[in-house]
C-alpha positions in Angstrom: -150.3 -163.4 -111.7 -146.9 -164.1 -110.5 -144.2 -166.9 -112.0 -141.2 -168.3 -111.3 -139.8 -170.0 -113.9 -135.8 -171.9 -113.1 -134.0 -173.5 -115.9 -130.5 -174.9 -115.8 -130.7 -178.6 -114.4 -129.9 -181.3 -116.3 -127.1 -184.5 -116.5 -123.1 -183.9 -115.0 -120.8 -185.7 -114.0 -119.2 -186.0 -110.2 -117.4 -182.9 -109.8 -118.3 -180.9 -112.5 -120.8 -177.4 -112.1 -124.7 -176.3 -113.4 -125.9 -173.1 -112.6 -130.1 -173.0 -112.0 -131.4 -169.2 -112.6 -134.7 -168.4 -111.7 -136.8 -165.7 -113.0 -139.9 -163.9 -111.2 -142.4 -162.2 -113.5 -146.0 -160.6 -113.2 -147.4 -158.3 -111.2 -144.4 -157.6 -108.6 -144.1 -154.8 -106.0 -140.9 -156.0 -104.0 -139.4 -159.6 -103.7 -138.2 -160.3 -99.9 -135.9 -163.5 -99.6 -135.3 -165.9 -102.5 -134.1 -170.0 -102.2 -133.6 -173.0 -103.2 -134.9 -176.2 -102.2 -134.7 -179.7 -103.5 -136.3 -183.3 -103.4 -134.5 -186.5 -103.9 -136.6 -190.2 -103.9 -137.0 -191.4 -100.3 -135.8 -187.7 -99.1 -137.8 -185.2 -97.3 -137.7 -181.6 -99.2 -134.9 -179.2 -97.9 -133.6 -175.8 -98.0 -130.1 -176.3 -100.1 -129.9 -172.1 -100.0 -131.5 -169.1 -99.4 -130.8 -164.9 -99.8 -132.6 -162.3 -98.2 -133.3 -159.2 -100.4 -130.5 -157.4 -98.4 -127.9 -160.1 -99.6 -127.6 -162.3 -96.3 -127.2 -166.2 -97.4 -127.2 -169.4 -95.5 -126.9 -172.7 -96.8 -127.0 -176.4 -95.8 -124.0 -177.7 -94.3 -123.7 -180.7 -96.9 -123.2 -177.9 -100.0 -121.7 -174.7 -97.9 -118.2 -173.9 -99.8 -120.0 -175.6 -103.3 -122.7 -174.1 -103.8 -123.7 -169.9 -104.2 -126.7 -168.5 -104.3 -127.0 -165.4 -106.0 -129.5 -162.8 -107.0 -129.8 -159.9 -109.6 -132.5 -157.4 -108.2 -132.8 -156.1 -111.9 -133.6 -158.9 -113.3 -136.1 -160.1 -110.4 -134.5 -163.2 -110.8 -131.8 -165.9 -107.7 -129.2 -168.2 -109.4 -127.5 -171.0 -108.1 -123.7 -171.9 -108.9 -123.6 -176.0 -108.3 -119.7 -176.4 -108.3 -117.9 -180.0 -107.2 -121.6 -181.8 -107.5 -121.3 -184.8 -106.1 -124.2 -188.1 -107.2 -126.2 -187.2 -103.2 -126.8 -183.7 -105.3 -129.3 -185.4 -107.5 -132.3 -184.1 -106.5 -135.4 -181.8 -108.5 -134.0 -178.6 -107.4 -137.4 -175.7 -106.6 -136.9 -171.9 -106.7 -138.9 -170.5 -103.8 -139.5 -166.6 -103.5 -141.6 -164.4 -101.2 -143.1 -161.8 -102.8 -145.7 -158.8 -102.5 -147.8 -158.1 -105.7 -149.0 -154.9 -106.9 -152.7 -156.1 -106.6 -154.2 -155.3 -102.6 -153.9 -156.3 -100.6 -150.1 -156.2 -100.7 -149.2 -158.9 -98.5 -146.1 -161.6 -99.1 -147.1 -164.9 -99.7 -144.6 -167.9 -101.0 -144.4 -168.6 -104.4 -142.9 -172.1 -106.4 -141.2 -172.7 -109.4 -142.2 -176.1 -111.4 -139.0 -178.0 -110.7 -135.8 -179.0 -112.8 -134.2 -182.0 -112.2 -130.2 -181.9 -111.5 -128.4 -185.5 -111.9 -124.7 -186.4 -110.9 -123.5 -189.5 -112.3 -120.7 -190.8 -110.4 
């Protein structure tokens, strides 16, 4: 079994910062790229950031020079710095991770975290 588990989210005020780690765990052979997406009400889901397992990042327009996404290799585990979060931020934020387990065959398939909701007050 494989998990990804973020924690992190929670209440801020316009212009202030969170920072949403997510950790991998269970039977992992490699992780390829890593993101973040999020869902507001009435929104469609979209990719706020994403890393590939060689470092390359791109980001949504609305949060590039804001937002970082990160990840520690080590740790099998992506973070994302939230800095200047402004109230369209609010959103349930959604670690996303492609990764090839141990078990065969060793193929990549996508795996989801459970959510954690991120909410600027203006």
């Amino acid at each position: 079994q494989v998990q990804l588990v973020e924690s992190g989210g929670g209440l801020v005020q316009a212009g202030g910062s969170l920072r949403l780690p997510c950790a991998a765990s269970g039977s992992i052979l490699a992780i390829n790229a890593m993101g973040w997406y999020r869902l507001a009400p009435g929104k469609l889901r979209e990719l706020v950031a994403r890393i590939t397992d060689g470092g390359s990042t791109n980001y949504v327009d609305s949060v590039k020079g804001r937002f970082t996404i990160s990840r520690d290799n080590a740790k099998n585990t992506v973070y994302l710095q939230m800095n200047n979060l402004k109230p369209e931020d609010t959103a349930v934020y959604y670690c996303n991770a492609d990764i090839v387990r141990t078990n065969y065959p060793r193929v990549s398939r996508d795996y989801w975290g459970q959510g954690t909701q991120v909410t600027v007050s203006s």
